[in-house]
ZAMI-332021 format. One line per 8 residues: their letters; for each residue x, y, z of C-alpha. Coordinates in steps of 0.2 Angstrom, whole numbers. Example, Ala and Ser with C-alpha at 12.3 -4.5 7.8 and 13.67 -1.06 7.14 Angstrom:
ZAMI-332021
as = 62:-22:39  68:-5:36
//
This chain:
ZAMI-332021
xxxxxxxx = 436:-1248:827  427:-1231:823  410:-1229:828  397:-1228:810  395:-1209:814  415:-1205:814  418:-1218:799  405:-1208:787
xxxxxxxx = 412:-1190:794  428:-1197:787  421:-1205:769  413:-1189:768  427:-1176:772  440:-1188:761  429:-1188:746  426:-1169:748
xxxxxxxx = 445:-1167:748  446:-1177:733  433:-1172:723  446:-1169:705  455:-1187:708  450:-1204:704  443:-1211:720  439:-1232:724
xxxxxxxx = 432:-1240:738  450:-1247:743  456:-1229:742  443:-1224:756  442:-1240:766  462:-1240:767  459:-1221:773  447:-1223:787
xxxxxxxx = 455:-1241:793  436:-1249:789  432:-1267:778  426:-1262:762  410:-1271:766  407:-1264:782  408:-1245:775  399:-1251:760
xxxxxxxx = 385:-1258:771  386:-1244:781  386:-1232:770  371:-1238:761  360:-1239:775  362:-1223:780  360:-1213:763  352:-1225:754
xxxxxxxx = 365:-1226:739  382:-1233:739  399:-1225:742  403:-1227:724  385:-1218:717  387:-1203:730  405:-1201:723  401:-1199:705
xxxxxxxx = 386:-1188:709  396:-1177:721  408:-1175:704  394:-1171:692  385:-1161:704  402:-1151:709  405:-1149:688  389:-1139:687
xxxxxxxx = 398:-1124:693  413:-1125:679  399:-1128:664  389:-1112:671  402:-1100:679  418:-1103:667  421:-1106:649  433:-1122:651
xxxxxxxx = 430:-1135:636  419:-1151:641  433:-1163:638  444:-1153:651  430:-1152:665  429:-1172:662  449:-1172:664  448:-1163:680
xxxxxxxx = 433:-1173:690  443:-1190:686  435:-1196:670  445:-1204:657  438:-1199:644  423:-1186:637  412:-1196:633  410:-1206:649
xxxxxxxx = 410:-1189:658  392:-1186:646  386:-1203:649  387:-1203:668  379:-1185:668  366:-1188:656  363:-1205:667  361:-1193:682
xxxxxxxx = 352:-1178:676  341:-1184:660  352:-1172:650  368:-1165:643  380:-1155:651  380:-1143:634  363:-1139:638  364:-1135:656
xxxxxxxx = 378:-1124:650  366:-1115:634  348:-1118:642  343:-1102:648  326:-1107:654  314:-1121:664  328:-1133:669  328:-1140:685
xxxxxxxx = 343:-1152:689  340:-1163:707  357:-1162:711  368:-1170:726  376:-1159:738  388:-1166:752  378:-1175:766  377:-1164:782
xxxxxxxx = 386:-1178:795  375:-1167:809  361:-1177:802  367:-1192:803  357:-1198:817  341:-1192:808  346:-1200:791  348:-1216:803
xxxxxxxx = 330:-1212:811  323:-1212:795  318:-1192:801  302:-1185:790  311:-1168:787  327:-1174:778  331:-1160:763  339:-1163:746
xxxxxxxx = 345:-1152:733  341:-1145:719  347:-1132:705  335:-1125:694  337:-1110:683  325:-1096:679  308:-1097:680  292:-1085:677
xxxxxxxx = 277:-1086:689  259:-1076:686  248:-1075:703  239:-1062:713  250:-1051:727  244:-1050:744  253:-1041:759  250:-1052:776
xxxxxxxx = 255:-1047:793  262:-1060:801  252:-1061:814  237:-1062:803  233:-1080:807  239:-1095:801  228:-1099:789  227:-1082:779
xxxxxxxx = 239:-1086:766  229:-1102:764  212:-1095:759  222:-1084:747  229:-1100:741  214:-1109:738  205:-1093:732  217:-1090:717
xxxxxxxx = 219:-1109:713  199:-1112:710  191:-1096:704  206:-1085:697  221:-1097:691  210:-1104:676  211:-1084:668  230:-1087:663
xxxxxxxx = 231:-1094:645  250:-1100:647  252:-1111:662  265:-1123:662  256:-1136:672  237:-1131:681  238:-1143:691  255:-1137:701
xxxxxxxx = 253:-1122:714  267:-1110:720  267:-1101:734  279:-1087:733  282:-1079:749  295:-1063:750  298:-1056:765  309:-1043:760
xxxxxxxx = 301:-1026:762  292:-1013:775  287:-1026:787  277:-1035:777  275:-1052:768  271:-1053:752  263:-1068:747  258:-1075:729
xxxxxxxx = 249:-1089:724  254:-1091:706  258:-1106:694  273:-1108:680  269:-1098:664  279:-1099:650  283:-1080:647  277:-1065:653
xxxxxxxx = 270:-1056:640  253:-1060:646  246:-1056:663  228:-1054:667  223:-1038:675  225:-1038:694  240:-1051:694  258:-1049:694
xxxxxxxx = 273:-1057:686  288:-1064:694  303:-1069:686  311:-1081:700  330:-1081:697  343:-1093:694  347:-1102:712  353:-1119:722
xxxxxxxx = 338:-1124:733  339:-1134:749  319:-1144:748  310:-1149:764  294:-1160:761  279:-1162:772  267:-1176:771  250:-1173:778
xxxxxxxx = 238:-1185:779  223:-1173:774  217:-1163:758  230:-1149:751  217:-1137:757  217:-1141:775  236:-1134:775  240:-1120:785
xxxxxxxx = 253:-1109:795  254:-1121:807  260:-1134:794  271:-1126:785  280:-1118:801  285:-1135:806  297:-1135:791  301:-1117:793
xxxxxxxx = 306:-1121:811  316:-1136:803  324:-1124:791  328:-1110:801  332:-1115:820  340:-1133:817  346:-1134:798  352:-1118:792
xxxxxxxx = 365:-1114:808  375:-1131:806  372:-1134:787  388:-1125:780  375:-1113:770  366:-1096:771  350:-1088:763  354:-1083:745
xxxxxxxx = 338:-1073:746  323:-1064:752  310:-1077:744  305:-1096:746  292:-1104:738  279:-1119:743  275:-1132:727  260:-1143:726
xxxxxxxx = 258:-1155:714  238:-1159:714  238:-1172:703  248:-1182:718  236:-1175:730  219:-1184:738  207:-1180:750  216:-1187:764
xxxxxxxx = 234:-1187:757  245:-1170:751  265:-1166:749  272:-1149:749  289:-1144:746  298:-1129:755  313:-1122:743  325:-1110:752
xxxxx = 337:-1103:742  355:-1105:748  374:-1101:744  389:-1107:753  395:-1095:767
//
């Protein structure tokens, strides 16, 4: 018998292959020579979902590119990923992404789709190990940030950035009259020009038309993401370098060189929901954004 690691590498690469067809549990337990139950069981331990969920969202996830990037009909892109008919094809991806695939293909602004991309089989171990840096994926369309620049060195200490952060967050955010959410802070980071990093402390406005004297606007493009999460058992403000370069050495040394992807950009951005922060308890997300090499 395969061992689990060699059983999911071929699940994986099989539903990968056949992506457009109709695929069942027999079709992949009659590929890889494993019981249905003990791939099911497998499978599901390891990713948390079953082989059947992870199929469809690999199908709905992969259709995103024909509803953005081509001018096919809906009933067609349904035909093509195995769906019988159109209107199971909207059911399943409303089901999966809380809205129609006509307004991911017409929305030109603030949506945000948590989408499924195909499991990394280099991680299997670490999915197994329940490791604290395991990334998802998201696709999330333009968005407008308002915050104060600031140029950092990067050897200026790890905790610069952070007393910009908190600086802007309680004496300067509460200036912008069109914030999306207050209580969410981005930490836009571009490292792209003259040696420098650039660093913003902003929050998601609505437009903008309106930007307080001393602050920028950044239009953040169109992109797919790869998210890392910290947890730290301590207040959002007690964050620094050091934190966040535990992700950014999980990012750039370990993930990136075997993930089958490459930087789509100079930027990334930290998010911090306050309102799911306490005094001895934060989360930040890292999003990188990535393309396929």
């Amino acid at each position: 018998m395969k061992d689990l690691k060699e059983a999911i590498i071929t699940t994986v690469d099989y539903i990968e292959n056949n992506l457009y067809d109709k695929i069942s549990l027999d079709d992949i337990s009659l590929h890889t020579g494993i019981s249905k139950y003990y791939l099911h069981r497998s499978f599901k331990s390891l990713t948390g979902e079953s082989i059947i969920e992870y199929v469809q969202s690999r199908k709905l996830t992969s259709s995103i590119n024909e509803l953005i990037n081509t001018n096919m009909r809906i009933i067609d892109i349904a035909l093509n990923y195995g769906f019988d008919y159109e209107q199971s094809y909207i059911r399943a991806f409303r089901k999966t992404f809380r809205c129609t695939p006509l307004k991911v293909r017409s929305e030109q602004n603030l949506l945000s789709l948590i989408i499924k991309e195909k499991i990394n089989t280099e991680d299997i171990l670490s999915l197994g190990n329940s490791v604290t840096y395991n990334p998802h994926f998201v696709f999330k369309q333009k968005f407008n940030l308002i915050g104060i620049n600031h140029k950092i060195l990067s050897k200026s200490g790890d905790r610069t950035a952070n007393a910009y952060g908190r600086d802007f967050f309680y004496n300067h955010k509460n200036k912008i009259d069109n914030t999306i959410d207050p209580q969410v802070y981005f930490g836009y980071t571009d490292w792209g020009s003259d040696g420098f990093i650039c660093y913003v402390p902003s929050v998601q406005v609505s437009n903008l038309t309106r930007i307080p004297d001393g602050m920028i606007g950044i239009t953040v493009p169109t992109h797919k993401y790869v998210v890392f999460r910290f947890v730290g058992f301590f207040s959002p403000d007690d964050i620094n370098g050091r934190h966040v370069g535990r992700l950014l050495v999980q990012l750039h040394s370990k993930w990136i060189p075997k993930s089958g992807y490459k930087f789509a950009d100079t930027f990334r951005f930290e998010y911090i929901d306050t309102s799911m922060s306490k005094d001895n308890y934060c989360e930040l997300y890292v999003y990188q954004p990535i393309e396929d090499i």
